[in-house]
DOROMI-107587 format. One record per atom (N, C-alpha, C): residue in three letters; x negated, y negated, z. Coordinates in steps of 0.02 Angstrom, whole numbers, padded with zeros to 5 digits, always signed. Example, Ala and Ser with C-alpha at 12.3 -4.5 7.8 and 13.67 -1.06 7.14 Angstrom:
% residues 2
ALA-00660+00284+00390
ALA-00615+00225+00390
ALA-00660+00165+00390
SER-00642+00112+00354
SER-00684+00053+00357
SER-00645-00002+00394
% end
This chain:
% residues 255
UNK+01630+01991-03806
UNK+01561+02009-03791
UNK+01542+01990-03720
UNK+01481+02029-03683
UNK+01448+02019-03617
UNK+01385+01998-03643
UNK+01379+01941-03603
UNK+01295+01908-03618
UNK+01278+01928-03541
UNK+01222+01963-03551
UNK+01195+01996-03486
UNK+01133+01962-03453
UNK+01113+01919-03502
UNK+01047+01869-03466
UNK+01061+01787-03495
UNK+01089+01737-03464
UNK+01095+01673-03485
UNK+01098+01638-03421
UNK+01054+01580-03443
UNK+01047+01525-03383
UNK+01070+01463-03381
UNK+01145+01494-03360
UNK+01209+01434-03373
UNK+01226+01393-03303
UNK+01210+01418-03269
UNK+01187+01372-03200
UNK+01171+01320-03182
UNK+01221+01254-03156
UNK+01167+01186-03165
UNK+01099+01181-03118
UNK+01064+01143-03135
UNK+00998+01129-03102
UNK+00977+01178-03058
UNK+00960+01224-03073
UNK+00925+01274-03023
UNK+00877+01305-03057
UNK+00859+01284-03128
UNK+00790+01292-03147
UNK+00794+01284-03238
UNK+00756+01288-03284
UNK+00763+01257-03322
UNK+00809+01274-03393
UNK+00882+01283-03368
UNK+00923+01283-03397
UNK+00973+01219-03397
UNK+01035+01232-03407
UNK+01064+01138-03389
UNK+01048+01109-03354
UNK+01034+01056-03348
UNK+01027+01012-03282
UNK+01084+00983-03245
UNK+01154+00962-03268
UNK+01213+00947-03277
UNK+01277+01018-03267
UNK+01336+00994-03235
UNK+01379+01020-03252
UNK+01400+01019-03310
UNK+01408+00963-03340
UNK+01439+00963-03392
UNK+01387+01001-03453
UNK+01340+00979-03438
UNK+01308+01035-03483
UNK+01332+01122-03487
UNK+01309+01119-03432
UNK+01347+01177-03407
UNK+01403+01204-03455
UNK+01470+01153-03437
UNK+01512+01171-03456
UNK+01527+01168-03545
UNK+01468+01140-03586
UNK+01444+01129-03651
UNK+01445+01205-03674
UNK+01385+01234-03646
UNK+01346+01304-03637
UNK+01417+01350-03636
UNK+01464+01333-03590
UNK+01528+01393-03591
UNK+01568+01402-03660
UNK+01569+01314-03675
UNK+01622+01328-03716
UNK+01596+01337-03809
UNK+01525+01352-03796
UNK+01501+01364-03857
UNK+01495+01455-03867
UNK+01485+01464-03798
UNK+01495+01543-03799
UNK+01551+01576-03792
UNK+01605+01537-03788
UNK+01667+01568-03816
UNK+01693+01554-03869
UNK+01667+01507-03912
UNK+01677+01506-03990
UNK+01646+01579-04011
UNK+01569+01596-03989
UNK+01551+01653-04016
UNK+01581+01724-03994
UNK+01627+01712-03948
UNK+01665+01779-03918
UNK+01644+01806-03866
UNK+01601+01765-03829
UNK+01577+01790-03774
UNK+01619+01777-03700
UNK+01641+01814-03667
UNK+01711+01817-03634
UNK+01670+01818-03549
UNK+01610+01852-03548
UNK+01574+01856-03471
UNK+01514+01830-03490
UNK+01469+01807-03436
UNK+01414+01792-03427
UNK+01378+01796-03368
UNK+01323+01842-03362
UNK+01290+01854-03289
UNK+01224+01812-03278
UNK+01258+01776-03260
UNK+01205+01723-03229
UNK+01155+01726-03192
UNK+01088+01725-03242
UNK+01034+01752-03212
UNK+00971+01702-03224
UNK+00975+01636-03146
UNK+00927+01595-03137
UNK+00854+01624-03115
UNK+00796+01590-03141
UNK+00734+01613-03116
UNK+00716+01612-03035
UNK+00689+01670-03035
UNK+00676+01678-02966
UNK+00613+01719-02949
UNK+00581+01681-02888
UNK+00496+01670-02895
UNK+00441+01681-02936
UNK+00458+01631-02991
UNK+00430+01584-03033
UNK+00383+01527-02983
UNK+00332+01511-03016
UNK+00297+01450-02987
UNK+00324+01388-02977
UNK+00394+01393-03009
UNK+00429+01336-02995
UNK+00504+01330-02972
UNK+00525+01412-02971
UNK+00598+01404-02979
UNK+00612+01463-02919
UNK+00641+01445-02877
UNK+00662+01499-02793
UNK+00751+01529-02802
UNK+00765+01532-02828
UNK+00834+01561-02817
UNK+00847+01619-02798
UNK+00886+01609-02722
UNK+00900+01668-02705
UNK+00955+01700-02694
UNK+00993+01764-02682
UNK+01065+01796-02694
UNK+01111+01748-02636
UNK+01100+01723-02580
UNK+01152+01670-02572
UNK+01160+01620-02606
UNK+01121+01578-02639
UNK+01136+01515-02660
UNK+01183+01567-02760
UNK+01138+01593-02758
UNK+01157+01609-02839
UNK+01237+01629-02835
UNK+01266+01665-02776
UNK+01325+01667-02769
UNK+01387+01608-02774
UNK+01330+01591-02732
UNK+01377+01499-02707
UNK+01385+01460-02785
UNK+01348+01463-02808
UNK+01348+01425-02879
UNK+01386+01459-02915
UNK+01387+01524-02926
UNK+01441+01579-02989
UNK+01514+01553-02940
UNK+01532+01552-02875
UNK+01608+01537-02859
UNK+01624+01479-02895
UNK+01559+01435-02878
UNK+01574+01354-02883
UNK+01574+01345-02960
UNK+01551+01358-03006
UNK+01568+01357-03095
UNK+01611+01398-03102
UNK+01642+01448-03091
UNK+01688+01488-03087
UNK+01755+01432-03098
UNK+01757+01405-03029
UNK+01806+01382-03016
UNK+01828+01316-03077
UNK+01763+01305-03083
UNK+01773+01230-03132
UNK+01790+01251-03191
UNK+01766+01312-03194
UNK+01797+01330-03263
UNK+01863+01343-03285
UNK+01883+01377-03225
UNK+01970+01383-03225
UNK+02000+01304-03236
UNK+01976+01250-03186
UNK+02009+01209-03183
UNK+02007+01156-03253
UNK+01956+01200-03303
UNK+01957+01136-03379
UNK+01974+01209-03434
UNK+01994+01255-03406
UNK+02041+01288-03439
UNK+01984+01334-03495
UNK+01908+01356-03470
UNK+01883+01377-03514
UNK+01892+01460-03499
UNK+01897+01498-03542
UNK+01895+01565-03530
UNK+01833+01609-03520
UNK+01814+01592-03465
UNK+01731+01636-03478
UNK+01750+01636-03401
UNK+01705+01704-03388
UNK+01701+01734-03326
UNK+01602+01724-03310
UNK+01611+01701-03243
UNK+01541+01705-03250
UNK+01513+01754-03192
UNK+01462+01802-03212
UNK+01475+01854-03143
UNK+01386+01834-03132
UNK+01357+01870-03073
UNK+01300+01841-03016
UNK+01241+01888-03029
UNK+01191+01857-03063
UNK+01131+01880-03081
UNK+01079+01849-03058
UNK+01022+01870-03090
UNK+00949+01857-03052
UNK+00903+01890-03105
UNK+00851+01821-03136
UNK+00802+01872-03168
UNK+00729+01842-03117
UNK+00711+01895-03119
UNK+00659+01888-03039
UNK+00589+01898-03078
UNK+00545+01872-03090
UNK+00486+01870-03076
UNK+00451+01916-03074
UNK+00415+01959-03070
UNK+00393+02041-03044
UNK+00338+02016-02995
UNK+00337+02034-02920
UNK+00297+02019-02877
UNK+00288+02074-02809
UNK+00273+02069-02774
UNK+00244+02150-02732
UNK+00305+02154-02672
UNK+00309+02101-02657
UNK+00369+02102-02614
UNK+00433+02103-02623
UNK+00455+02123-02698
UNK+00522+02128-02722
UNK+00568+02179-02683
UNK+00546+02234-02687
UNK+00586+02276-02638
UNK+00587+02260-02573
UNK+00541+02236-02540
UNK+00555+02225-02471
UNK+00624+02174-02467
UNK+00622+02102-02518
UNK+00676+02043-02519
UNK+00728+02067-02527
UNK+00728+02122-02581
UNK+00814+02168-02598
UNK+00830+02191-02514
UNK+00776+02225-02486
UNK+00828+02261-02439
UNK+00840+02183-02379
UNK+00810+02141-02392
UNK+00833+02087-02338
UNK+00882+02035-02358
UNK+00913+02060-02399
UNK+00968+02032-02453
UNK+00953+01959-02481
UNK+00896+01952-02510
UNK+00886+01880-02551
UNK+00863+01888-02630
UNK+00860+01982-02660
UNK+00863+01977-02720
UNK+00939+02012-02752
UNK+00953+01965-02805
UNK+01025+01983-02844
UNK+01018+02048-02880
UNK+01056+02104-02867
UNK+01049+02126-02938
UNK+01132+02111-02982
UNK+01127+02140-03046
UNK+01164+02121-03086
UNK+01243+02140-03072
UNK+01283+02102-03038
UNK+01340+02084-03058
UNK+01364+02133-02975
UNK+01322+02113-02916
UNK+01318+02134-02858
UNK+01341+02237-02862
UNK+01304+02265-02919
UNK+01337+02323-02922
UNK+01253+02356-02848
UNK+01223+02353-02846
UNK+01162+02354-02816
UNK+01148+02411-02860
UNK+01146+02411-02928
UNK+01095+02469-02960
UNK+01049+02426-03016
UNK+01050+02392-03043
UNK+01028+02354-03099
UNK+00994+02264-03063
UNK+00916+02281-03083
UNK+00870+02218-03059
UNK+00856+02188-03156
UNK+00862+02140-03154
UNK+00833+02109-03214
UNK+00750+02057-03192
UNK+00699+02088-03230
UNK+00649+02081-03198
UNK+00599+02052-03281
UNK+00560+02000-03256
UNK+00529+01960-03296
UNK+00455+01964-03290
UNK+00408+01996-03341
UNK+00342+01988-03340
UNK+00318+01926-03341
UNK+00249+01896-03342
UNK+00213+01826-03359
UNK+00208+01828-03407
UNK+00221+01797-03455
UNK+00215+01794-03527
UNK+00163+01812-03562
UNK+00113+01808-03547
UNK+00056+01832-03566
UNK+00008+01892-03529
UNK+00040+01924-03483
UNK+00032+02003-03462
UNK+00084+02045-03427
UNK+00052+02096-03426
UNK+00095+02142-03365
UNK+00053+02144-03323
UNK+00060+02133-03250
UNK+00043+02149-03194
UNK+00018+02231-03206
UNK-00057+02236-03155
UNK-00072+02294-03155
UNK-00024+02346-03118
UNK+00001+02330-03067
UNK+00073+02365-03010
UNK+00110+02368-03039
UNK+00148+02345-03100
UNK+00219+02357-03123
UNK+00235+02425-03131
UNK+00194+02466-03151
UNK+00222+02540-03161
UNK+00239+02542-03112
UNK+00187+02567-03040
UNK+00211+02571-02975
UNK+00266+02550-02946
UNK+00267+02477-02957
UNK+00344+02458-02923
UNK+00407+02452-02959
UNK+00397+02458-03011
UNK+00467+02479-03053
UNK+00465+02554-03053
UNK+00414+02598-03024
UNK+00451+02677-03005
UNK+00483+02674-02933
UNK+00440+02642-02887
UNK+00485+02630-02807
UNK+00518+02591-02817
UNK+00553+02551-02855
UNK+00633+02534-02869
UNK+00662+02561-02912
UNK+00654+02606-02924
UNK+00675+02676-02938
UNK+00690+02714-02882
UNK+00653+02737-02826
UNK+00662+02766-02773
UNK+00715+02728-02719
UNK+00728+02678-02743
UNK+00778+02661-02678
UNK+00815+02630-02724
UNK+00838+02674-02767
UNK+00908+02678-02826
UNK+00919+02619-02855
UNK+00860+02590-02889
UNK+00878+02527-02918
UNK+00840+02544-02981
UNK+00861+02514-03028
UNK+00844+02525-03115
UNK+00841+02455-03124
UNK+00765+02453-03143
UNK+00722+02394-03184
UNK+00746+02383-03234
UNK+00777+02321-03270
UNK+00804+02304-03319
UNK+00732+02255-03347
UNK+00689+02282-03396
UNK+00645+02241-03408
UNK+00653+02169-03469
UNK+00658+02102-03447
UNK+00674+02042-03487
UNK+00640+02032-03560
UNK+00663+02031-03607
UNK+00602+02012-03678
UNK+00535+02032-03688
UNK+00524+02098-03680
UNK+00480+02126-03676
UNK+00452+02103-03752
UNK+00461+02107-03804
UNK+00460+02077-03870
UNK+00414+02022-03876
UNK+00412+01965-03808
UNK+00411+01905-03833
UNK+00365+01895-03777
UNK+00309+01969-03736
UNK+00270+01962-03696
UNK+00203+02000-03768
UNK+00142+01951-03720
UNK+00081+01952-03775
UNK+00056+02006-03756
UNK+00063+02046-03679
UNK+00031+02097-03673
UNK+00047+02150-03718
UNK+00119+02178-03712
UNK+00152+02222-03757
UNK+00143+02197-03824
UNK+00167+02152-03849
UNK+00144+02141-03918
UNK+00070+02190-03937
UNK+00024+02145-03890
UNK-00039+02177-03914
UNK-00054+02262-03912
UNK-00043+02295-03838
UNK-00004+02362-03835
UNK+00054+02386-03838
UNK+00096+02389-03880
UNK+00158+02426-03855
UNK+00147+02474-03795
UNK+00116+02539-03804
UNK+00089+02570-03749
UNK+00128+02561-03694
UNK+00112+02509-03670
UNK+00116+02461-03606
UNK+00205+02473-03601
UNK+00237+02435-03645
UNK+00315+02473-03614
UNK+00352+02540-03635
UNK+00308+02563-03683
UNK+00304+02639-03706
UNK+00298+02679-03621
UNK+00267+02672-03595
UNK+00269+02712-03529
UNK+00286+02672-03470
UNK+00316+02608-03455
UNK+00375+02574-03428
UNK+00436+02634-03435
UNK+00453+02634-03501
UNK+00522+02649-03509
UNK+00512+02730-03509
UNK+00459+02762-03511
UNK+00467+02848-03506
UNK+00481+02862-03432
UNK+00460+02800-03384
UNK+00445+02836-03326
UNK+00519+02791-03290
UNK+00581+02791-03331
UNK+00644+02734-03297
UNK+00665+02700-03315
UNK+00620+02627-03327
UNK+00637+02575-03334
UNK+00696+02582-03401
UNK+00711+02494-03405
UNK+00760+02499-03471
UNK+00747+02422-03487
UNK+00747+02408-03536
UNK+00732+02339-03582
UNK+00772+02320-03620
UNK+00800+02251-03619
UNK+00831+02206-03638
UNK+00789+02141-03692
UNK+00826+02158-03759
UNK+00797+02111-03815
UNK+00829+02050-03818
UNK+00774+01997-03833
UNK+00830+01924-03843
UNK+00855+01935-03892
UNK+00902+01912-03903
UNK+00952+01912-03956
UNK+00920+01857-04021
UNK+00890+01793-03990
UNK+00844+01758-04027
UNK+00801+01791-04073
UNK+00766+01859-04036
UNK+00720+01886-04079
UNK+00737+01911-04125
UNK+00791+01929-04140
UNK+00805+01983-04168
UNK+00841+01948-04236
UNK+00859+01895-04227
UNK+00880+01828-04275
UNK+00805+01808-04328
UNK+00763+01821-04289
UNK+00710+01767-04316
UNK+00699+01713-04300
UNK+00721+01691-04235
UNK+00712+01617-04221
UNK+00667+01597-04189
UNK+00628+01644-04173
UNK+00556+01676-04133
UNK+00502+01678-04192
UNK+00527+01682-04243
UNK+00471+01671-04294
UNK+00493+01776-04333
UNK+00460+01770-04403
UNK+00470+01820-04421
UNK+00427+01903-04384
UNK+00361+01892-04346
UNK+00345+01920-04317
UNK+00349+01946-04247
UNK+00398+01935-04232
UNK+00418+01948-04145
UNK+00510+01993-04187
UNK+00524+01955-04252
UNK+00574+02003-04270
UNK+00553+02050-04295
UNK+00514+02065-04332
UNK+00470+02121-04341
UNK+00461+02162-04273
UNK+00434+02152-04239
UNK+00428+02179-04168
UNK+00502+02213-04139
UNK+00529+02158-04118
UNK+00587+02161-04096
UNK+00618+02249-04166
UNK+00625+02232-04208
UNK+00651+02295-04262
UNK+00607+02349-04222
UNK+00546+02361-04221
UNK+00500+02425-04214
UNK+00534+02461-04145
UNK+00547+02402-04095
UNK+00576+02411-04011
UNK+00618+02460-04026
UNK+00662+02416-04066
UNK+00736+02459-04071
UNK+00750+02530-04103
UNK+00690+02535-04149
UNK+00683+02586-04198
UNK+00636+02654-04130
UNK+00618+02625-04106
UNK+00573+02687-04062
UNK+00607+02689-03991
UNK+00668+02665-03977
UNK+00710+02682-03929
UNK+00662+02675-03865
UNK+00637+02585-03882
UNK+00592+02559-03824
UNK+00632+02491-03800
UNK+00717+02482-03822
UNK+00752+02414-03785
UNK+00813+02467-03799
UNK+00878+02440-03738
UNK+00907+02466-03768
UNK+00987+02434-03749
UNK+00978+02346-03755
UNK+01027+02307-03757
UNK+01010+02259-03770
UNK+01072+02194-03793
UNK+01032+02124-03823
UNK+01082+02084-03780
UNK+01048+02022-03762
UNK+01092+01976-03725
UNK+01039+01902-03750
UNK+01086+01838-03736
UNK+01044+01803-03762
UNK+01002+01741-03734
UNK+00972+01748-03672
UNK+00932+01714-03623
UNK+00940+01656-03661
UNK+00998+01618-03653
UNK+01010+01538-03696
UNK+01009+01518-03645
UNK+00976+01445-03642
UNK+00949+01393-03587
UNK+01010+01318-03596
UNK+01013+01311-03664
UNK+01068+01275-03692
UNK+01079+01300-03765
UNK+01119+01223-03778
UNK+01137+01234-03864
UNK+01106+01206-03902
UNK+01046+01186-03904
UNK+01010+01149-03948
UNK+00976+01208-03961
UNK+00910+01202-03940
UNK+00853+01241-03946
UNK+00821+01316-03920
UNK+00885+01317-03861
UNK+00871+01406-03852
UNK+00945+01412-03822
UNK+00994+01408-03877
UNK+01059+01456-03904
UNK+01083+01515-03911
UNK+01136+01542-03897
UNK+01166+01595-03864
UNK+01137+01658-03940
UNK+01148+01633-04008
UNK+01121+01687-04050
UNK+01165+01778-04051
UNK+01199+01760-04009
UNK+01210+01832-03981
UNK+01281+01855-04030
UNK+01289+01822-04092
UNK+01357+01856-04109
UNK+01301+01889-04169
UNK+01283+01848-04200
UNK+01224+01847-04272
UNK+01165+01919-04245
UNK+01146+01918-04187
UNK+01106+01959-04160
UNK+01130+02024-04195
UNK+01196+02046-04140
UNK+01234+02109-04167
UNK+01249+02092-04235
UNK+01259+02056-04253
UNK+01285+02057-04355
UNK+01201+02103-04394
UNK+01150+02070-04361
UNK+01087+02095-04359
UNK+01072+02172-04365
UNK+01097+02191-04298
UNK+01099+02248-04272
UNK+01114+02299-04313
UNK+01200+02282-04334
UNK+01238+02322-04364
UNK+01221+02343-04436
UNK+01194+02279-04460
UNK+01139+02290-04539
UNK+01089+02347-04540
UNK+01053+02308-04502
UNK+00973+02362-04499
UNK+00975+02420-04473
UNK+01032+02438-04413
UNK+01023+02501-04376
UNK+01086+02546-04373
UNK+01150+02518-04398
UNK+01198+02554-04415
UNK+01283+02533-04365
UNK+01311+02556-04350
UNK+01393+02529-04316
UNK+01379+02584-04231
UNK+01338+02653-04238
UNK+01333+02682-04194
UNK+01279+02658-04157
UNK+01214+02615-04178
UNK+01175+02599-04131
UNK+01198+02510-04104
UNK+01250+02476-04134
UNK+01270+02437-04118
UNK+01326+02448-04075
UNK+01372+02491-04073
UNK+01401+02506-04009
UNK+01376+02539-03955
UNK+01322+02575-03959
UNK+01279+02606-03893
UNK+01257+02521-03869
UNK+01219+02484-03896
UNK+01213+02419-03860
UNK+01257+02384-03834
UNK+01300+02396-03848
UNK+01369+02367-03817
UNK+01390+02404-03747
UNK+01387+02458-03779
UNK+01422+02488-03710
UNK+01365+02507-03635
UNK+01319+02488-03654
UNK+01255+02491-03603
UNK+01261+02423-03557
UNK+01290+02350-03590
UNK+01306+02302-03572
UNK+01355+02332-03516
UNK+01405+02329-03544
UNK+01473+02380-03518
UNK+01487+02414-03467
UNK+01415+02476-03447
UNK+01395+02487-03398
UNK+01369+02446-03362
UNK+01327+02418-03378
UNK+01285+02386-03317
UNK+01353+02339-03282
UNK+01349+02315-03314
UNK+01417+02273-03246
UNK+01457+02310-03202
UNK+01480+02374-03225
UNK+01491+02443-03192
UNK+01461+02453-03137
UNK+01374+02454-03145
UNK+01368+02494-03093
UNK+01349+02560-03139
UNK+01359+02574-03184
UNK+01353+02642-03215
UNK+01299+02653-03257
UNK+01292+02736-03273
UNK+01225+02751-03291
UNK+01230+02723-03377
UNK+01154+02708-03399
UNK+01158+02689-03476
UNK+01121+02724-03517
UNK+01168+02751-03574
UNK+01121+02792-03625
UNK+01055+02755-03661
UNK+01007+02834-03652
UNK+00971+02795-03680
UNK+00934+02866-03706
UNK+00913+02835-03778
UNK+00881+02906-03794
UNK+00820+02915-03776
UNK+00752+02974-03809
UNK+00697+02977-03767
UNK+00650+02915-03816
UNK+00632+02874-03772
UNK+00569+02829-03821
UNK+00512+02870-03858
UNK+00503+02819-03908
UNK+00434+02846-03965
UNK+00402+02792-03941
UNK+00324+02822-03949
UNK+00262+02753-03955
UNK+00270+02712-04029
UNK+00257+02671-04021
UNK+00260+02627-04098
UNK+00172+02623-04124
UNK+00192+02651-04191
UNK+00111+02684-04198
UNK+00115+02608-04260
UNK+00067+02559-04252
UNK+00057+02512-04321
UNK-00001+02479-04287
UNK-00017+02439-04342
UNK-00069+02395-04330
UNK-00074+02358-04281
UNK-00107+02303-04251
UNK-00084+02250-04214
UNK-00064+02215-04260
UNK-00023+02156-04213
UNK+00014+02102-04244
UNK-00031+02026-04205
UNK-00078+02002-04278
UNK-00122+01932-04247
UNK-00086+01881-04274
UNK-00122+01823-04241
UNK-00067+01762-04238
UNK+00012+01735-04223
UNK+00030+01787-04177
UNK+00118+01768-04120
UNK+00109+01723-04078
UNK+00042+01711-04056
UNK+00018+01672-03978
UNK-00038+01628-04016
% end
C-alpha cells in the first residue's frame, strides 16, 4: 500500500517529535503493508512553516536512516499546505511541495471549521497553471459537514478529495463515518490515506480502512482508490466519476 498523507517527519510540526519516533511510525506501517509514504508536514499553519527545501532535506535524511536500521518503507516529499492567497505565487517561487515532486498534485487543507470564501477561485487558478487540488479530510471539516454543497462544487469544478482513513473506521466517532460513507457513495472523495501523526492516538488505520471499503462499496471501488494513489505519485491523471450532491438532513452534534 501508498499512504498519500502521513506526518512521519521528526519535529517539524505536530507529528513525532523524535527520530525514533519516527522510526516507531515506519515500522508500524509496514506491519500494515504500507511500503511508501508521502510525507506531508503542515505548511502555513499558525504554527507550522515548512517549506519544499527543508521538506526535501528531511525525506533524504529519514530515507537514509531507514535503510541504515533496515526498515522497508520508502518515504517520498509532500506538503499539506494550508489554503491561503499566495499559494500559487510560493509554487512558482519554489517553496510549495507538490506530491512526490511530480509538479501536478497540491494536497491542500481547509480550517477546520470553514472554507475560505476564495477557495473555489484559487483551486480553479491552480487549475490553470496545471496543478490539481488534492482536497485534505473534507469529512472532518464543519463547514462541509454542515453543507456538503460546499465540496459538491469544489469537486465539479476539478478539485479531488482525499478521506481519512480514520473516518471511515469510525474512530472519528460514528457520524463523520456516516459522512465519510455518503462522500464515497456520491463520488465526492476519491482516495483514502491515513493522516497518522503517531501510533497511539492518530494511527495509520489504513489497512482496516480498505477492509472497510471493500465491504460497503465493493473490490471495483476499492481498487479505483488504489490506483488513484498510484497515479498521483505518477504524475498521472485520476479517475474519477461525475459527483452527486448528497441530498439528507443535517448532521447535529459532530462539533
Amino acid at each position: 500500500m501508498i499512504d498519500l498523507h502521513c506526518h512521519i517527519l521528526p519535529g517539524v510540526d505536530d507529528g513525532p517529535e523524535t527520530m525514533e519516533e519516527s522510526i516507531q511510525m515506519a515500522k508500524e506501517a509496514v506491519k500494515q503493508g504500507i511500503h511508501t509514504i508521502v510525507a506531508t508536514p503542515h505548511h502555513q499553519t499558525s504554527s507550522y512553516m515548512n517549506e519544499k527545501k527543508t521538506i526535501i532535506h528531511k525525506v533524504n535524511e529519514i530515507n537514509e536512516i531507514f535503510k541504515n536500521n533496515d526498515i522497508t518503507l520508502t518515504i517520498m516529499p509532500g506538503q499539506e499546505v494550508r489554503l491561503y492567497g499566495e499559494l500559487i505565487g510560493d509554487y512558482e517561487s519554489g517553496t510549495i511541495q507538490t506530491l512526490n515532486e511530480t509538479n501536478k498534485y497540491v494536497l491542500v487543507e481547509f480550517p477546520a471549521n470553514h472554507v475560505p470564501r476564495y477557495a473555489e477561485s484559487l483551486l480553479y487558478d491552480m487549475q490553470l497553471k496545471g496543478l490539481t487540488p488534492i482536497i485534505a479530510h473534507p469529512e472532518r471539516n464543519a463547514a462541509i459537514i454542515e453543507r456538503s454543497s460546499v465540496l459538491y462544487k469544489l469537486i465539479e469544478k476539478g478539485a479531488l478529495a482525499q478521506l481519512t482513513a480514520a473516518s471511515l473506521t469510525g474512530d472519528f466517532g460514528k457520524n463523520i463515518k456516516k459522512f465519510s460513507m455518503q462522500l464515497i457513495e456520491h463520488n465526492l472523495v476519491h482516495m483514502l490515506a491515513s493522516d497518522a501523526h503517531n501510533i497511539t492516538n492518530r494511527p495509520f488505520k489504513l489497512r482496516d480502512a480498505y477492509g472497510t471499503l471493500e465491504k460497503e462499496f465493493g473490490a471495483e471501488t476499492l481498487y479505483l482508490f488504489q490506483e488513484n494513489v498510484y497515479s498521483i505519485i505518477a504524475g498521472k491523471p485520476v479517475y474519477k466519476s461525475d459527483p452527486e450532491p448528497v441530498r439528507r438532513r443535517k448532521l447535529f452534534g459532530i462539533f
